[in-house]
Chimera marker file (.cmm) of the C-alpha trace (Angstrom):
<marker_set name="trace">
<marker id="1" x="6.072" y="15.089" z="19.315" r="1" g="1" b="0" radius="0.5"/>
<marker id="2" x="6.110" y="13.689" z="22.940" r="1" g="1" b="0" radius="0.5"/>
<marker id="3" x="6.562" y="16.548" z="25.546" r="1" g="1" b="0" radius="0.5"/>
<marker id="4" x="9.784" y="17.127" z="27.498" r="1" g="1" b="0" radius="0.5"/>
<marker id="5" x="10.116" y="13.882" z="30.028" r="1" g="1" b="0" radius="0.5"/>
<marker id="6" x="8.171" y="11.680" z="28.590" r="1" g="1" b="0" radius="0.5"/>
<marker id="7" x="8.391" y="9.286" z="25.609" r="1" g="1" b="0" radius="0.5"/>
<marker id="8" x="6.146" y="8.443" z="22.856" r="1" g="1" b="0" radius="0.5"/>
<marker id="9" x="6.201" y="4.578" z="24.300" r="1" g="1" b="0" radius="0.5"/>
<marker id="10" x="3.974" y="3.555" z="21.030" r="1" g="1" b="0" radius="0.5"/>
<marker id="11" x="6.747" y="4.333" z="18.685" r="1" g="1" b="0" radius="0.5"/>
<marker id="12" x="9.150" y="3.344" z="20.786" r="1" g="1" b="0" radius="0.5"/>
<marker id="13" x="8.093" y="-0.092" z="21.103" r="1" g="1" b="0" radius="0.5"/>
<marker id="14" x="7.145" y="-0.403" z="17.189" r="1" g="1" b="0" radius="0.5"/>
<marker id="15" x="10.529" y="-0.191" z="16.637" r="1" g="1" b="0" radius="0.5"/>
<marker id="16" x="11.809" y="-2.586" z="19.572" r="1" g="1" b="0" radius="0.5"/>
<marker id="17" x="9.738" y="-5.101" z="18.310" r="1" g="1" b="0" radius="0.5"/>
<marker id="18" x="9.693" y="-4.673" z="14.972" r="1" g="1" b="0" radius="0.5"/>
<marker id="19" x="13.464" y="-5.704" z="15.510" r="1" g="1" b="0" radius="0.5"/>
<marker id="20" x="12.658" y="-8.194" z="17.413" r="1" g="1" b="0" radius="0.5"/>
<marker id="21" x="10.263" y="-10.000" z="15.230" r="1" g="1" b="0" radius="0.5"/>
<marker id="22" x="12.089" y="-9.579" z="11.870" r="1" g="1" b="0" radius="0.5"/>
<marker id="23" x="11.038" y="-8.719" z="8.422" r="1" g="1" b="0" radius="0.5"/>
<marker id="24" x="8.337" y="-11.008" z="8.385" r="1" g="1" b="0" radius="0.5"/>
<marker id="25" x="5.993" y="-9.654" z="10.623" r="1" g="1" b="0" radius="0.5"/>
<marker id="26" x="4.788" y="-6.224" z="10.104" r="1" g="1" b="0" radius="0.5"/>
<marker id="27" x="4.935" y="-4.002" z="13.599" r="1" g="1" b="0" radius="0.5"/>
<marker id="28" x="2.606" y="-0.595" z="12.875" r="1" g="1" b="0" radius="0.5"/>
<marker id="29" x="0.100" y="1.607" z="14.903" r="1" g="1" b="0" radius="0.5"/>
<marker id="30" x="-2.903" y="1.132" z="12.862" r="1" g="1" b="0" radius="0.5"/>
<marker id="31" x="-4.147" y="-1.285" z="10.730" r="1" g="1" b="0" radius="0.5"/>
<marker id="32" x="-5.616" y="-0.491" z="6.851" r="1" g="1" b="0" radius="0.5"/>
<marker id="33" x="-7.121" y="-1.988" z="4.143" r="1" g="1" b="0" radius="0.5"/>
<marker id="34" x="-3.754" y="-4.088" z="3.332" r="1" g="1" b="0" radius="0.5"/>
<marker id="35" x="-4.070" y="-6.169" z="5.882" r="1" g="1" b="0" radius="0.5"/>
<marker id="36" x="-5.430" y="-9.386" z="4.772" r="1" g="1" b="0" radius="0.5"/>
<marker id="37" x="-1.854" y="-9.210" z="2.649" r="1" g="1" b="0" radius="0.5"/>
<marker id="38" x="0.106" y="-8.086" z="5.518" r="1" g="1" b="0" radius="0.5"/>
<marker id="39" x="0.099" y="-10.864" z="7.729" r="1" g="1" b="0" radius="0.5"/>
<marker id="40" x="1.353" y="-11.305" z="10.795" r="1" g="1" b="0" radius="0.5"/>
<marker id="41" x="0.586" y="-8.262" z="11.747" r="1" g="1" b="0" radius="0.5"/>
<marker id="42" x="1.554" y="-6.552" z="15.269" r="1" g="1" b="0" radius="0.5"/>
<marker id="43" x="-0.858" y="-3.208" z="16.322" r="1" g="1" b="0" radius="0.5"/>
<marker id="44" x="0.532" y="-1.171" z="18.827" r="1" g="1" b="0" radius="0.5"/>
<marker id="45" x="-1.728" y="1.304" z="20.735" r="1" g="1" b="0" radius="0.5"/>
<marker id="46" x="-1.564" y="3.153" z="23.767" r="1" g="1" b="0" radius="0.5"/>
<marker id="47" x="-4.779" y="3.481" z="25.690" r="1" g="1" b="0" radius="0.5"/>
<marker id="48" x="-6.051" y="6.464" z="27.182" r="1" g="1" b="0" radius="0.5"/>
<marker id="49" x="-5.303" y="5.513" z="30.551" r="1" g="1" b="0" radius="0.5"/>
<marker id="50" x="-2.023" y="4.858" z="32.797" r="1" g="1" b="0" radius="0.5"/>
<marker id="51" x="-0.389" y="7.646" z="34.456" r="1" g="1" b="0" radius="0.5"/>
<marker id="52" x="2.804" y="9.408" z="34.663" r="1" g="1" b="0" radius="0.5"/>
<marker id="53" x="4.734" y="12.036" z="38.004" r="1" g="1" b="0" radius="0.5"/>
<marker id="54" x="4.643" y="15.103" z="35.787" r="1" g="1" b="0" radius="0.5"/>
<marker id="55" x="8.675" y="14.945" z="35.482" r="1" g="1" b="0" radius="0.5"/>
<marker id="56" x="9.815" y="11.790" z="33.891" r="1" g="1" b="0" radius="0.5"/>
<marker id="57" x="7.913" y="8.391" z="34.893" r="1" g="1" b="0" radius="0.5"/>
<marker id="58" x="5.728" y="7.129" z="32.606" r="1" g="1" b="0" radius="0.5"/>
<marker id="59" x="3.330" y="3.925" z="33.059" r="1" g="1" b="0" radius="0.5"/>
<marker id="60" x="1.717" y="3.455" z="30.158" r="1" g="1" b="0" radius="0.5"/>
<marker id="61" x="-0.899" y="0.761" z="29.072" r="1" g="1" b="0" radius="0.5"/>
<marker id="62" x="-0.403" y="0.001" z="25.918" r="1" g="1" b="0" radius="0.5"/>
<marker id="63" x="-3.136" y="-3.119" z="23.421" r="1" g="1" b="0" radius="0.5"/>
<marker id="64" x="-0.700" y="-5.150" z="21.730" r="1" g="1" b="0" radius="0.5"/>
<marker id="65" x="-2.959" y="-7.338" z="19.292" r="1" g="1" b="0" radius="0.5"/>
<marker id="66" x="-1.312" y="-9.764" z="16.578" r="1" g="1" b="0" radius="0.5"/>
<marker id="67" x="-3.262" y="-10.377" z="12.660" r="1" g="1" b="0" radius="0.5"/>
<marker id="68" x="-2.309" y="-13.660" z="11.645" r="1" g="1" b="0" radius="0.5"/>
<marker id="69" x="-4.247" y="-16.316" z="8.891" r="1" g="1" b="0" radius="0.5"/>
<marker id="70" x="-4.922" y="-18.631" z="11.661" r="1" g="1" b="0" radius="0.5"/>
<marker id="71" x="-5.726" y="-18.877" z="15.574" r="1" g="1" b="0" radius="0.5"/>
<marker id="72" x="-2.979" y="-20.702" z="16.483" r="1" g="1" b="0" radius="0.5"/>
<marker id="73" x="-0.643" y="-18.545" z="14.464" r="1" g="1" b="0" radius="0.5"/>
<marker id="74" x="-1.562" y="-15.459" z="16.261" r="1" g="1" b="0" radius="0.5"/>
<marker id="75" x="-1.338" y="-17.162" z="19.810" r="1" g="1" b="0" radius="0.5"/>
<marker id="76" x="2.113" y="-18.292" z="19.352" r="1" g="1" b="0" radius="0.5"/>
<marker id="77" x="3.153" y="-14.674" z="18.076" r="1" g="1" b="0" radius="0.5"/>
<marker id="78" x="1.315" y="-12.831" z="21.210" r="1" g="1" b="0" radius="0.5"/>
<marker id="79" x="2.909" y="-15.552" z="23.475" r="1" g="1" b="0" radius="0.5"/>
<marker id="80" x="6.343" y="-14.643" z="22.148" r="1" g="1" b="0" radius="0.5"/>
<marker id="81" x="5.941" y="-11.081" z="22.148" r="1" g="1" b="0" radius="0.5"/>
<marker id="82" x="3.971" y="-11.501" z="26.023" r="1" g="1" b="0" radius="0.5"/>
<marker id="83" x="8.078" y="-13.219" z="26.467" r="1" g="1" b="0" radius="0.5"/>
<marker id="84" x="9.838" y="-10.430" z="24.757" r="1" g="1" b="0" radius="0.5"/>
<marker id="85" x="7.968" y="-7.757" z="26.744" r="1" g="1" b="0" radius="0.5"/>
<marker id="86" x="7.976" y="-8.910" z="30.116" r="1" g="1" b="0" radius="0.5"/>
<marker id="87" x="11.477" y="-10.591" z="30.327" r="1" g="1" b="0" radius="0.5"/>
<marker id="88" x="13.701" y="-8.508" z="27.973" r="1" g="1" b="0" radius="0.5"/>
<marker id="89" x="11.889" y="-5.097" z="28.106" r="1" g="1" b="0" radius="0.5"/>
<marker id="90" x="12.459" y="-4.912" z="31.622" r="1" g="1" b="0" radius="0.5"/>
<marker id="91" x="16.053" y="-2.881" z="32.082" r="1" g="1" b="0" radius="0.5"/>
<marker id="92" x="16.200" y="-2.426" z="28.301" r="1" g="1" b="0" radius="0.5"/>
<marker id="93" x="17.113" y="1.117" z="26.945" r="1" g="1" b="0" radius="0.5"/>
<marker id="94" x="16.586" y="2.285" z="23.555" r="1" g="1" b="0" radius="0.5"/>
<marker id="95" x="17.916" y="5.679" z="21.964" r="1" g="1" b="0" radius="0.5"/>
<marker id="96" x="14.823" y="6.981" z="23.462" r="1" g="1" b="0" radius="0.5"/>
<marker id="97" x="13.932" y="5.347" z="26.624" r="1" g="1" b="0" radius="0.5"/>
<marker id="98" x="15.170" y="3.326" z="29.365" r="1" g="1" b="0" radius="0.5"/>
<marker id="99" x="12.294" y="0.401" z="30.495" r="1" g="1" b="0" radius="0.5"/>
<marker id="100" x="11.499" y="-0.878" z="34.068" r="1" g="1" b="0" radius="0.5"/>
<marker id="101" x="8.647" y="-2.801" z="35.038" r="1" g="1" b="0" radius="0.5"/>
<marker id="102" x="6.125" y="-4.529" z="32.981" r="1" g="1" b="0" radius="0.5"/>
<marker id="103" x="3.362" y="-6.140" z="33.736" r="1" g="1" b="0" radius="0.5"/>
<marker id="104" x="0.002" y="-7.557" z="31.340" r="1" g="1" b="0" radius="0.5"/>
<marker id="105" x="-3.607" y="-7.911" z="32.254" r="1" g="1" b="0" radius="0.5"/>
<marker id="106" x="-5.214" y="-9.586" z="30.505" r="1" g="1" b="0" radius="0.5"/>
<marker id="107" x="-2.295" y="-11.533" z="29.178" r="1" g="1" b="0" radius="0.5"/>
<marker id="108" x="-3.215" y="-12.835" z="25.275" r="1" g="1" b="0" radius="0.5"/>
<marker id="109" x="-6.513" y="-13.701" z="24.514" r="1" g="1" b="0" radius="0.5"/>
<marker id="110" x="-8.748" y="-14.065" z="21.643" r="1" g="1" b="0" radius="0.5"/>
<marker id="111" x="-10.001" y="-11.089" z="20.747" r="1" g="1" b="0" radius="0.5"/>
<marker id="112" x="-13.525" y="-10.800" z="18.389" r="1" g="1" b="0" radius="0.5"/>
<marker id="113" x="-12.623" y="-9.391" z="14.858" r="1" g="1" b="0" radius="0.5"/>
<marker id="114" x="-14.646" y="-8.885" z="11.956" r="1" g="1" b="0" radius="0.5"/>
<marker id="115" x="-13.165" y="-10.502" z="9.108" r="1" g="1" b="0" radius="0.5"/>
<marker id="116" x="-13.337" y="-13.939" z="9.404" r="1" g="1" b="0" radius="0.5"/>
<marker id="117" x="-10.315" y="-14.486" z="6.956" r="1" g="1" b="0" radius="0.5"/>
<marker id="118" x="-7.989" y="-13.629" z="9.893" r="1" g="1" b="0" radius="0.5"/>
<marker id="119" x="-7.353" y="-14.203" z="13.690" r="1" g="1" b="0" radius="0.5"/>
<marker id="120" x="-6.555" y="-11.908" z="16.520" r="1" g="1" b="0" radius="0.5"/>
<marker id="121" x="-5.032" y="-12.287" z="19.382" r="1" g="1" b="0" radius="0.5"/>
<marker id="122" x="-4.236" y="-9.415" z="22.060" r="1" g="1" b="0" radius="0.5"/>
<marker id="123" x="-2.847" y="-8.610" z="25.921" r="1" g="1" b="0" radius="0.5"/>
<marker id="124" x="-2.900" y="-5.018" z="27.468" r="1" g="1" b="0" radius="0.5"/>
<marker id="125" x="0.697" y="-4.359" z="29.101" r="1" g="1" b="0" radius="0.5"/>
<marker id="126" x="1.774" y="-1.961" z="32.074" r="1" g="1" b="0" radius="0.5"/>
<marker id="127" x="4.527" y="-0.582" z="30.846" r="1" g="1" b="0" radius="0.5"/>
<marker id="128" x="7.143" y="1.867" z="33.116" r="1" g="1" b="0" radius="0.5"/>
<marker id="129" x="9.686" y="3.789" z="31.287" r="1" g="1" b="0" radius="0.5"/>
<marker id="130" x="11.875" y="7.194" z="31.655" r="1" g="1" b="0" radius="0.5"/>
<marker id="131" x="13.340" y="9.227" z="29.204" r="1" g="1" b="0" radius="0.5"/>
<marker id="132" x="17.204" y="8.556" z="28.064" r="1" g="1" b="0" radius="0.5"/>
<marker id="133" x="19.136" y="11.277" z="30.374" r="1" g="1" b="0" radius="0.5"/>
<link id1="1" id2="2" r="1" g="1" b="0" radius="0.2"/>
<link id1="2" id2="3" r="1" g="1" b="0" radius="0.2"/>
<link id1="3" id2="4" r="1" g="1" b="0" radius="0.2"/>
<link id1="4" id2="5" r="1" g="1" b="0" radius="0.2"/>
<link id1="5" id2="6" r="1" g="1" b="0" radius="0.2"/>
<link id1="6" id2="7" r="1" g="1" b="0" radius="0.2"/>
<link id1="7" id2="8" r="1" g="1" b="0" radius="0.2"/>
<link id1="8" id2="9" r="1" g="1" b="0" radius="0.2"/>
<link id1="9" id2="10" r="1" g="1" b="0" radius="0.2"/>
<link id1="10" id2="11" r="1" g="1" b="0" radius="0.2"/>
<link id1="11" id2="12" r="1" g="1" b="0" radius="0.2"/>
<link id1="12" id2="13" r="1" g="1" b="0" radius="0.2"/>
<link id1="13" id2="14" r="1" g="1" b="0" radius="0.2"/>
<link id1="14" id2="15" r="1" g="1" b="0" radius="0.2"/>
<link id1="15" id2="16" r="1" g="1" b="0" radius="0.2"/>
<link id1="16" id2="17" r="1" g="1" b="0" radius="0.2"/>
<link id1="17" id2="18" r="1" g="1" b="0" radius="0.2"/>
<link id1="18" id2="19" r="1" g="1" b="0" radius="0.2"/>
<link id1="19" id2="20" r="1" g="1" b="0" radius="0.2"/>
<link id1="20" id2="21" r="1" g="1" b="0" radius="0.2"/>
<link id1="21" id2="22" r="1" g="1" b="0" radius="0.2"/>
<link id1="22" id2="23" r="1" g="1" b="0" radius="0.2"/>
<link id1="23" id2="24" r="1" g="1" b="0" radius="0.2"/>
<link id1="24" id2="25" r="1" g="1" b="0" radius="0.2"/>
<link id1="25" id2="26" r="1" g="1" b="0" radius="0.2"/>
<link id1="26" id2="27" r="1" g="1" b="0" radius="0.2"/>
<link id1="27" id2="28" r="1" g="1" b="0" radius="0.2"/>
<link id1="28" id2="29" r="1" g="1" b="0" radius="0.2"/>
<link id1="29" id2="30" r="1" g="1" b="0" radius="0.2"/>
<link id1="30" id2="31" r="1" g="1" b="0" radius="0.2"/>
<link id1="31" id2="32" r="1" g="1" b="0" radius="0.2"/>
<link id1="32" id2="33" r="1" g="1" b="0" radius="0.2"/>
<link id1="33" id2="34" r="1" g="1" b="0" radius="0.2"/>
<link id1="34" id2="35" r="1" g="1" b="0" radius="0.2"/>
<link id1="35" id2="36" r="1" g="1" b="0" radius="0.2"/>
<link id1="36" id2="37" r="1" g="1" b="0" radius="0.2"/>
<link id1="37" id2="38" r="1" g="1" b="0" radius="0.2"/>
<link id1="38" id2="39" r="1" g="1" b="0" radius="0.2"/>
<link id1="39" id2="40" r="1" g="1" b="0" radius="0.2"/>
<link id1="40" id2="41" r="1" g="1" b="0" radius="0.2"/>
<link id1="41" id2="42" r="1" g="1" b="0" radius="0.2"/>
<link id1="42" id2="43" r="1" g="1" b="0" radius="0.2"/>
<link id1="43" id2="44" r="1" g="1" b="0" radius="0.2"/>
<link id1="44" id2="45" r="1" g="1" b="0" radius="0.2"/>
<link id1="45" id2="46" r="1" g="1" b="0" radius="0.2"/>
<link id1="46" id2="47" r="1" g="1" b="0" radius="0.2"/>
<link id1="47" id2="48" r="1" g="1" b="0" radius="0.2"/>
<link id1="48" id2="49" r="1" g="1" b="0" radius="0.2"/>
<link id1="49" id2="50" r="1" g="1" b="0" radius="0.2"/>
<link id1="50" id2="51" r="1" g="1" b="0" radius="0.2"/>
<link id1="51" id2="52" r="1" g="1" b="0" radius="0.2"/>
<link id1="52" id2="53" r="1" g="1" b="0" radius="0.2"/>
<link id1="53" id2="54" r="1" g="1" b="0" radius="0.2"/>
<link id1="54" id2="55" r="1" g="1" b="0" radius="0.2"/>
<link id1="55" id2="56" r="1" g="1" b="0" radius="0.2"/>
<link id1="56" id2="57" r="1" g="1" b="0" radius="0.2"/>
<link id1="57" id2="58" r="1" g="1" b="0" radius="0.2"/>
<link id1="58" id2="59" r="1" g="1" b="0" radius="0.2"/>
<link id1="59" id2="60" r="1" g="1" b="0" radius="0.2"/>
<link id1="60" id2="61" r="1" g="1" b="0" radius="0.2"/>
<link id1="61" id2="62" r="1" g="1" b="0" radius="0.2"/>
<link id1="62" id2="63" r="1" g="1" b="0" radius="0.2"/>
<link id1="63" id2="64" r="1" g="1" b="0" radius="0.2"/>
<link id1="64" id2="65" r="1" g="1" b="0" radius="0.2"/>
<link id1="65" id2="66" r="1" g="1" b="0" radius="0.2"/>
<link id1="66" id2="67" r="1" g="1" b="0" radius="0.2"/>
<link id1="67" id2="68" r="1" g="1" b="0" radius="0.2"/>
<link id1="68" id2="69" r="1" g="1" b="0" radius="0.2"/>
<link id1="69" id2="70" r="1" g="1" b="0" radius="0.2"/>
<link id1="70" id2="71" r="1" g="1" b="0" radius="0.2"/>
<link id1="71" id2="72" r="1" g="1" b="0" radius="0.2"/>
<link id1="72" id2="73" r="1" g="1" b="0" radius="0.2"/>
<link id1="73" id2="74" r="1" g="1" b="0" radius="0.2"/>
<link id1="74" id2="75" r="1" g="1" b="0" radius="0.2"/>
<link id1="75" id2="76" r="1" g="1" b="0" radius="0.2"/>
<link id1="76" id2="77" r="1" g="1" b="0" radius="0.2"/>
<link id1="77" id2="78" r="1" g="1" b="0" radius="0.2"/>
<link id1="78" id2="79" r="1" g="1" b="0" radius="0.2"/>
<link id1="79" id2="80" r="1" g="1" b="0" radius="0.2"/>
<link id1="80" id2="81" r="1" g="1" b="0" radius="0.2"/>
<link id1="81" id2="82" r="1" g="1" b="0" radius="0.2"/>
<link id1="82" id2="83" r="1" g="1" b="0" radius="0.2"/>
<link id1="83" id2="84" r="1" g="1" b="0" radius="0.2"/>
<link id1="84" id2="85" r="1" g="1" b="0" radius="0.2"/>
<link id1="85" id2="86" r="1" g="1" b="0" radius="0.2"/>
<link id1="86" id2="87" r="1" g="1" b="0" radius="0.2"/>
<link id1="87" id2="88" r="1" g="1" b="0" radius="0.2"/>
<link id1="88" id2="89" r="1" g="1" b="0" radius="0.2"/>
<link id1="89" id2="90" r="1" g="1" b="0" radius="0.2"/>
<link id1="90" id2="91" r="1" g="1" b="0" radius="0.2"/>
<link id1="91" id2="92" r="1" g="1" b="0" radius="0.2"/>
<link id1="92" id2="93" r="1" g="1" b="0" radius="0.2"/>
<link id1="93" id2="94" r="1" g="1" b="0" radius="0.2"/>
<link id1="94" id2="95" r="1" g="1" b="0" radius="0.2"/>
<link id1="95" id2="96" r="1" g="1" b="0" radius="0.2"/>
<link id1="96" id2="97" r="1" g="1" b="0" radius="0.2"/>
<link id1="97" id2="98" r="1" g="1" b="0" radius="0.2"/>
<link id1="98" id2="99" r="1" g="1" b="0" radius="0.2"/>
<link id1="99" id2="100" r="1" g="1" b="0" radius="0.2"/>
<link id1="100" id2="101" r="1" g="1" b="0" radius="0.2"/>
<link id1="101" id2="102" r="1" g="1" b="0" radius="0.2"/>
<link id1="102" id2="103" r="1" g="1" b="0" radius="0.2"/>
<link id1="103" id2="104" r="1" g="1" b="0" radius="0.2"/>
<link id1="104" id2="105" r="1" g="1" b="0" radius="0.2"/>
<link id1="105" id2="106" r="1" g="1" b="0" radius="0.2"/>
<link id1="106" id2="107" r="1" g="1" b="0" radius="0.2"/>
<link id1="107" id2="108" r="1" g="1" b="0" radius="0.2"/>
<link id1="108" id2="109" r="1" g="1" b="0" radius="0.2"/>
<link id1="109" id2="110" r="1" g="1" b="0" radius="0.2"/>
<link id1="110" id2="111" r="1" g="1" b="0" radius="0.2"/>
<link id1="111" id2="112" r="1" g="1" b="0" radius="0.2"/>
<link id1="112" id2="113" r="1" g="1" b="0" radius="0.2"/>
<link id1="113" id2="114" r="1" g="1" b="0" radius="0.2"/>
<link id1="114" id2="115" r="1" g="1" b="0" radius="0.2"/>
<link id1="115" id2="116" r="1" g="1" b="0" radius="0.2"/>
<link id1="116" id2="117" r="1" g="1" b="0" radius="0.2"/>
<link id1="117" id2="118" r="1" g="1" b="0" radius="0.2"/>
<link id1="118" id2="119" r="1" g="1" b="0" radius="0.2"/>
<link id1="119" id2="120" r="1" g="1" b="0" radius="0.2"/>
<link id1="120" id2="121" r="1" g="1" b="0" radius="0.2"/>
<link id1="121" id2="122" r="1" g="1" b="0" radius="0.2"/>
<link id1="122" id2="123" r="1" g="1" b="0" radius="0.2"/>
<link id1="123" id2="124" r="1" g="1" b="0" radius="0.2"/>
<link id1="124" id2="125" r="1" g="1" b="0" radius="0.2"/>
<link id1="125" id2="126" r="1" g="1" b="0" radius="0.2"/>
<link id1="126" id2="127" r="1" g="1" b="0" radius="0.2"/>
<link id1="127" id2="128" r="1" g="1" b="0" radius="0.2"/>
<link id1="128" id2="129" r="1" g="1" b="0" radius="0.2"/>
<link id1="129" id2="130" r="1" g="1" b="0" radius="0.2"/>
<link id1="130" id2="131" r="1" g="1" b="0" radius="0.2"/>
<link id1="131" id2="132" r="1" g="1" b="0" radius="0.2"/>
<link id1="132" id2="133" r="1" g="1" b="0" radius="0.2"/>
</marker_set>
């Protein structure tokens, strides 16, 4: 449970873009042992770094890698979720959180994996966001 002012912006987006991408791409915050039979695939992960004011601010950097069966495949999901994020996150408000300003460095990339039956593809996004009321 996320402490008072902040939001857990992990689950938050999981959600956002799980409704974004539809019911054929899985959205999740881990991956498993399904996931050669899962794909596309969307992880979601905040890293342990960003910062937040101590009251309600919160800039999170958050991986955002994409499974798919081939290269290509997983660049053209990163690129439209690199889209989603950065043109309609921004001023979006969910039932949890209202967005501002994001940002991604690197933007997607190839990213080494090690099962060669799959590709993935990943960007790191700066992420600013503030509790609903």
């Amino acid at each position: 449970m996320a402490a008072v002012g902040t939001v857990d912006v992990e689950l938050d987006l999981i959600g956002w873009l799980q409704a974004k991408a539809g019911p054929d791409v899985v959205v999740r915050d881990e991956v498993d042992n399904n996931l050669l039979d899962e794909l596309p695939t969307v992880q979601v992960q905040r890293v342990p770094a960003g910062d937040d004011d101590g009251f309600r601010l919160d800039r999170a950097l958050v991986d955002v890698d994409v499974y798919a069966e081939t290269r290509g495949a997983a660049i053209e999901l990163a690129l439209l979720i690199r889209g989603w994020l950065l043109t309609e996150l921004p001023g979006a408000q969910t039932s949890r959180a209202v967005y501002g300003r994001v940002t991604s460095s690197p933007p997607p990339a190839v990213r080494p994996y090690e099962n060669t039956g799959l590709r993935r593809v990943g960007a790191t996004y700066q992420i600013y966001s503030h509790p609903v009321s």
